[in-house]
DOGUMI-318602 format. One line per 10 residues: number of its first residue (from 1); their letters; for each residue x, y, z of N, C-alpha, C. Coordinates in nm, 4 decimals, padded with zeros to 6 digits, always signed. Atoms other than C-alpha are relative to their C-alpha. Layout:
NUM	A	X:Y:Z:X:Y:Z:X:Y:Z  ...
//
This chain:
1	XXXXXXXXXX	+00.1039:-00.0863:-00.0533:+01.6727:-01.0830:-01.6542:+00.0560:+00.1417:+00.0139  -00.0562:-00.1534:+00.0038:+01.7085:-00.7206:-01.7007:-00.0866:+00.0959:+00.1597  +00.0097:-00.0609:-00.1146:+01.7424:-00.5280:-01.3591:-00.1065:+00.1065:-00.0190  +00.0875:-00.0884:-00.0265:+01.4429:-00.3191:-01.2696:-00.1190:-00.0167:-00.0510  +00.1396:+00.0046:+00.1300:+01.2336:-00.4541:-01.5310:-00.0761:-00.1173:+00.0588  +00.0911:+00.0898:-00.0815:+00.9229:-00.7136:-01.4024:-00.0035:-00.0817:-00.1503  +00.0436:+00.0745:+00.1295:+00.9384:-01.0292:-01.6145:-00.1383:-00.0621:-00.0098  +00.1385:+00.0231:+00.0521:+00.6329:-01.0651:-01.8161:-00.0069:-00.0577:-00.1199  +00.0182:+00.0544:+00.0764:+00.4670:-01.2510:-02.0955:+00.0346:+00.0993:-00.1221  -00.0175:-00.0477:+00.1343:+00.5942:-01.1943:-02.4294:-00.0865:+00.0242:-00.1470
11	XXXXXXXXXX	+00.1235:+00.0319:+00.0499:+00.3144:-01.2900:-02.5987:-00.1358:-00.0396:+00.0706  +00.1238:+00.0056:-00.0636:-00.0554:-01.2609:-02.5198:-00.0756:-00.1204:-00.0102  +00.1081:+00.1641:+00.0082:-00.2107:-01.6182:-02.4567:-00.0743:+00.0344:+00.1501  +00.0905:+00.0167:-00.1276:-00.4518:-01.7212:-02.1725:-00.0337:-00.1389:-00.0031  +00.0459:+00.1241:+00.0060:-00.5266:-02.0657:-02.0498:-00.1412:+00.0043:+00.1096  +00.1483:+00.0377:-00.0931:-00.8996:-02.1203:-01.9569:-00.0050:-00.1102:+00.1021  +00.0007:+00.0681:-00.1012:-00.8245:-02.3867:-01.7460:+00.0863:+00.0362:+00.1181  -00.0841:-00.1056:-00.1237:-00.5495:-02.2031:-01.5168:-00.0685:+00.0989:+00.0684  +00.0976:-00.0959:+00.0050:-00.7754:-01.9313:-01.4986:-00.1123:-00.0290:+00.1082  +00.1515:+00.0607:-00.0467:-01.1048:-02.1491:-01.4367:+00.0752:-00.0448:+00.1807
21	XXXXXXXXXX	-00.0698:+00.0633:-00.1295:-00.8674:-02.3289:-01.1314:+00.0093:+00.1039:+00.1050  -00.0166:-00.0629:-00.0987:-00.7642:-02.0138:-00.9829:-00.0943:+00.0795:+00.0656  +00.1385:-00.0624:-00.0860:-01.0881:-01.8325:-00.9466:-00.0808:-00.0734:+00.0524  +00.0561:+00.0698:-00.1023:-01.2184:-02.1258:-00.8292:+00.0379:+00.0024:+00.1500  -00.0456:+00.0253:-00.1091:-00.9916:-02.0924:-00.5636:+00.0129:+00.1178:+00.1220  +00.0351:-00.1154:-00.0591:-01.0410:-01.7391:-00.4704:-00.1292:+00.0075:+00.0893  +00.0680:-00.0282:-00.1265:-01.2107:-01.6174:-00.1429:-00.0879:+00.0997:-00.0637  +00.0487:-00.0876:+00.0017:-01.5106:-01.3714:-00.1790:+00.0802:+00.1052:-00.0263  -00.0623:-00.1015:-00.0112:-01.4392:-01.0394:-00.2595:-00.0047:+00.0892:+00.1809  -00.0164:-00.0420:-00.1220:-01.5132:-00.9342:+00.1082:+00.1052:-00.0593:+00.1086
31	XXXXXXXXXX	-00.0787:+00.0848:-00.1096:-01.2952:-01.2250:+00.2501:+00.1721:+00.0951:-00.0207  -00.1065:-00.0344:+00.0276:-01.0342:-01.0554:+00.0399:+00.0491:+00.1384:+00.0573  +00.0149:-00.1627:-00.0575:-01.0950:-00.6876:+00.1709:+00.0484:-00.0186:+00.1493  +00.0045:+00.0358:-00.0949:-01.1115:-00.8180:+00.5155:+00.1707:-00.0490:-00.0085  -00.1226:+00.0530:+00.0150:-00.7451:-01.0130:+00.4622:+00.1006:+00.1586:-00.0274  -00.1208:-00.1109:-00.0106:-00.5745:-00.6852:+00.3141:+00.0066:+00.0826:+00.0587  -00.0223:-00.0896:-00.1243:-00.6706:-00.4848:+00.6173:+00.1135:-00.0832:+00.0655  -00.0961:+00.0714:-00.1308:-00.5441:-00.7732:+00.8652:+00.1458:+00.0145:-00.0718  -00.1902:-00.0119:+00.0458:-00.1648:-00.7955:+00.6503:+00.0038:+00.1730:-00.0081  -00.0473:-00.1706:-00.0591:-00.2261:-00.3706:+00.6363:+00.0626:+00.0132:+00.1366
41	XXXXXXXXXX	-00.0190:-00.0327:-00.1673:-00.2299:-00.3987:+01.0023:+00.1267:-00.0610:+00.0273  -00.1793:+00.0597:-00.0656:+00.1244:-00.5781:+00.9875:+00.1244:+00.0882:-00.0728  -00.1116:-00.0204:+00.1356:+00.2526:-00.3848:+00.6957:+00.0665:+00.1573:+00.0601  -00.0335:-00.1704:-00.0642:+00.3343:-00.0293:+00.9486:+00.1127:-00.1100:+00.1023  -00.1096:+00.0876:-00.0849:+00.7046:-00.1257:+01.0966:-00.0115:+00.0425:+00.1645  +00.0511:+00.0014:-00.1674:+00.5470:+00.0388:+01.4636:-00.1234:-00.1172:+00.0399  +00.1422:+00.1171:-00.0493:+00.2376:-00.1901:+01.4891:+00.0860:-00.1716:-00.0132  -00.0553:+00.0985:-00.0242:+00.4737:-00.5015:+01.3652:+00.1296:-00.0046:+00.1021  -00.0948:+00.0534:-00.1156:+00.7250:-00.4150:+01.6416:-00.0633:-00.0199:+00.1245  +00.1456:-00.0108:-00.1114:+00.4197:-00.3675:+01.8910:-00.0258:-00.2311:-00.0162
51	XXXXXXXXXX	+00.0574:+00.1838:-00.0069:+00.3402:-00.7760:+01.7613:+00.1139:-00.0740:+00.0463  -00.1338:+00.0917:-00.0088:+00.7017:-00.8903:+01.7840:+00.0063:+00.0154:+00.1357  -00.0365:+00.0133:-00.1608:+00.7222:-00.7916:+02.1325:-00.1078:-00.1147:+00.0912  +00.1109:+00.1091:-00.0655:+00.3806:-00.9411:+02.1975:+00.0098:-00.1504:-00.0138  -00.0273:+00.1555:+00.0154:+00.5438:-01.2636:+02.0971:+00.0116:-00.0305:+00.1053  -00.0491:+00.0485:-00.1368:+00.7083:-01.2715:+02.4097:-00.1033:-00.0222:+00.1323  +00.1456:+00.0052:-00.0202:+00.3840:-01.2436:+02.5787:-00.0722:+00.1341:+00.0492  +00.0555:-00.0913:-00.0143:+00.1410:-01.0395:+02.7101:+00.0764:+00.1565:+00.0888  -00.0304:-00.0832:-00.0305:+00.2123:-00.6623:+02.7519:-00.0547:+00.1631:+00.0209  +00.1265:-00.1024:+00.0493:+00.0604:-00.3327:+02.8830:+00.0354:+00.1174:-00.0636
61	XXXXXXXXXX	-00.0524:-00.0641:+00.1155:+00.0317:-00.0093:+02.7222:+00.1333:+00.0793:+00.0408  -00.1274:-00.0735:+00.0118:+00.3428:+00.1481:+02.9124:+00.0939:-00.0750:-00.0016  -00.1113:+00.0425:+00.0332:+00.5653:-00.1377:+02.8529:+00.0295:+00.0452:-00.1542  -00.0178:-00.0220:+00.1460:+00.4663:-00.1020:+02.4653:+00.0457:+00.1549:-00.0061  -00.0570:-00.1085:+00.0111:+00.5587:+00.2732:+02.5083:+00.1074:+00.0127:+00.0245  -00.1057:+00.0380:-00.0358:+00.8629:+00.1988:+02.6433:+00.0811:-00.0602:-00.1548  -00.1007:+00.0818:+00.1595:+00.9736:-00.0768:+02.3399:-00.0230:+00.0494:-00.0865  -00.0383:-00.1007:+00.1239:+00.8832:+00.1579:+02.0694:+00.0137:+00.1633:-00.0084  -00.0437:-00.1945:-00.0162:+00.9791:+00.5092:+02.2092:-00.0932:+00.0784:-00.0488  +00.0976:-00.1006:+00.0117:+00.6400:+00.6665:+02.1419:-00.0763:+00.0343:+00.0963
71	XXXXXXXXXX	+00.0643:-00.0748:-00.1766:+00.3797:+00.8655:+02.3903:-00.0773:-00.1241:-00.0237  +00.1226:+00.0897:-00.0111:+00.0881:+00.6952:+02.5132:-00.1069:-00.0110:-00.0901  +00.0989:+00.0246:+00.0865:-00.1746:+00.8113:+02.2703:+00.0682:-00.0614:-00.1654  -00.0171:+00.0738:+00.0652:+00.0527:+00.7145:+02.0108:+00.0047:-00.1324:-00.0256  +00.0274:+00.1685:-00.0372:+00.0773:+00.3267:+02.1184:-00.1330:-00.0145:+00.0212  +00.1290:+00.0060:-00.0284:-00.2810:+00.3590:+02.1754:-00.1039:+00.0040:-00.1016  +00.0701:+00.0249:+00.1466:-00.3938:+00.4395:+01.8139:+00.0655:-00.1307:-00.0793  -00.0345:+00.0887:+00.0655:-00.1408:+00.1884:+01.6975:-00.0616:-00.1361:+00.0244  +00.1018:+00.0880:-00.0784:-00.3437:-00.0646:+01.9439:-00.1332:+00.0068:-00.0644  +00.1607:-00.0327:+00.0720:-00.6895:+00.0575:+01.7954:-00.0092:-00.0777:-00.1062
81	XXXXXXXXXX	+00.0202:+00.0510:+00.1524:-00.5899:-00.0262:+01.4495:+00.0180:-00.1845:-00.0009  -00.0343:+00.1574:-00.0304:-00.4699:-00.3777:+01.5585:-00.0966:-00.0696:+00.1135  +00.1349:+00.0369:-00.1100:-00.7377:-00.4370:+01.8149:-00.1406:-00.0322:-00.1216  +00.1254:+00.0071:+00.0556:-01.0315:-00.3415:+01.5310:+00.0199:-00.1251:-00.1256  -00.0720:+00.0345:+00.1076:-00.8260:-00.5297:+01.2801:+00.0083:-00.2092:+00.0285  -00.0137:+00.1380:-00.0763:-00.8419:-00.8692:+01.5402:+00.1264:-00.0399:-00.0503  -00.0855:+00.0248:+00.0673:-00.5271:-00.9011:+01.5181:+00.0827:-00.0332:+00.1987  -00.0315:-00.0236:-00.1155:-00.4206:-00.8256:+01.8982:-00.1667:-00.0030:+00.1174  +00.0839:-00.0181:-00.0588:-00.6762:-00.8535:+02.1796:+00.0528:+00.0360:+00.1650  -00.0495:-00.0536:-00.1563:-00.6798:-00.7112:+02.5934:-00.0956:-00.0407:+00.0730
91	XXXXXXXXXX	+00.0607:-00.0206:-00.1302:-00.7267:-00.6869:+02.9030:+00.0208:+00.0809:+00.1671  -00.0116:-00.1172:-00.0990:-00.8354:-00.4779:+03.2139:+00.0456:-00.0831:+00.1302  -00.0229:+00.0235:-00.1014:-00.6625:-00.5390:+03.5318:+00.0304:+00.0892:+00.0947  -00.0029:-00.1232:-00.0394:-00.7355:-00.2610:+03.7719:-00.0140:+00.0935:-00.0646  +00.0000:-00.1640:+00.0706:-00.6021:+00.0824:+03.6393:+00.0648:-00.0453:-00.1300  -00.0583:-00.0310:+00.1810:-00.3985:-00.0905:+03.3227:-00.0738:-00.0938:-00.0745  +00.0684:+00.0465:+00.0790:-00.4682:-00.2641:+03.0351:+00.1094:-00.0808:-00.0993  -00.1417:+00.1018:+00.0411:-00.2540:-00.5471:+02.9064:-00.0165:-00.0753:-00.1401  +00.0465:+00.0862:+00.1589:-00.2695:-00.6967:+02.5199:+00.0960:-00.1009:-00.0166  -00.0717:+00.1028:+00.0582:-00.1544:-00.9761:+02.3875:-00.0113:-00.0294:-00.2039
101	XXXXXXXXXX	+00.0063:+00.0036:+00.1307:-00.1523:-01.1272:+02.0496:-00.1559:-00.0797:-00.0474  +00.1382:+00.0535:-00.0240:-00.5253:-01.2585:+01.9597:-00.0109:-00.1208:-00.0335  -00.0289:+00.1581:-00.0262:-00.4224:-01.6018:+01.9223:+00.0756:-00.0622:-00.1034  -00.1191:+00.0391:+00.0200:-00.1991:-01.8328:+01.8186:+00.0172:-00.0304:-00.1939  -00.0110:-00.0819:+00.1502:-00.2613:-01.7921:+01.4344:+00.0870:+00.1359:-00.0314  -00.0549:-00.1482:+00.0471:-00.1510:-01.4195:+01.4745:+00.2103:-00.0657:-00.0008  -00.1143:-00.0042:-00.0174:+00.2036:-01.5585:+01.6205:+00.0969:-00.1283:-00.0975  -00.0688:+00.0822:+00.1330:+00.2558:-01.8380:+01.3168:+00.0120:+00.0796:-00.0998  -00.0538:-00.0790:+00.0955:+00.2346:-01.5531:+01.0839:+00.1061:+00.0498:-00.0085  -00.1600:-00.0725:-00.0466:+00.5203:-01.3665:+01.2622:+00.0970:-00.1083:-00.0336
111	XXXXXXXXXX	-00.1491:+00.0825:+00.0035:+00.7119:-01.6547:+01.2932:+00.0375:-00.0538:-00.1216  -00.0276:+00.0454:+00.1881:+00.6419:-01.7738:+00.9135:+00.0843:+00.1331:-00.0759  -00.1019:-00.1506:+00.0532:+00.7542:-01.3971:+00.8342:+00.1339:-00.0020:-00.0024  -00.1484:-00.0105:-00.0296:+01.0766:-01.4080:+01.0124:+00.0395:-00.1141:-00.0376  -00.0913:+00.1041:+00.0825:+01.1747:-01.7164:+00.9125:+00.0359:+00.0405:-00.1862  -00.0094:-00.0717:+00.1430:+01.1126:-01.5773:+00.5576:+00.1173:+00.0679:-00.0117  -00.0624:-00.1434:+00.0035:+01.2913:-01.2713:+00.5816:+00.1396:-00.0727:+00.0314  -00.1606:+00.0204:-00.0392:+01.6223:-01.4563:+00.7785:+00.0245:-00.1339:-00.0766  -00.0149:+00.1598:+00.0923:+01.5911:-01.7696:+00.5096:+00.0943:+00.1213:-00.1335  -00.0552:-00.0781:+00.1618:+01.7394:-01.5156:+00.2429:+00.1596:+00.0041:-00.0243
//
């Protein structure tokens, strides 16, 4: 395999039944739109350290300002995008406002991730 280069077919064939299988197996095109927001919303390394913390559990917004050294309105848009994104969800208690992760789907992804990533 030659470094840098993406191995690809050498010759142009197509199998109609591989083909027929996999678009059978494909989601809407909206399911798919919808999906590459939610992995967008993981793919910014501030919003996935914002989730990794939320592993540990719920947290409000000046702890999260705290664990990733940004102001408030910055942790606060990064929250937006992961809030609209259902990815993270909150709550009001008094004057703060505490998020967690929006359920326990969000925290098998993480953990399927990192296992990924430290399997190498």
């Amino acid at each position: 395999m030659e470094t840098g280069m993406a191995e690809v077919c050498k010759v142009y064939e197509t199998n109609a039944e591989r083909i027929a299988r996999a678009r059978r197996t494909l989601p809407g095109d909206d399911v798919i739109h919808e999906m590459a927001d939610f992995f967008d919303a993981m793919g910014n390394p501030t919003r996935l350290k914002i989730l990794l913390a939320l592993m540990s559990g719920e947290l409000c917004t000046c702890d999260l300002m705290v664990i990733t050294g940004l102001s408030v309105s910055a942790v606060s848009h990064q929250l937006r995008i992961l809030r609209d994104r259902r990815v993270v969800k909150y709550r009001r208690e008094g004057r703060n406002v505490y998020y967690s992760l929006d359920d326990e789907h969000i925290k098998q992804i993480l953990r399927v991730g990192l296992s990924h990533i430290s399997g190498r």
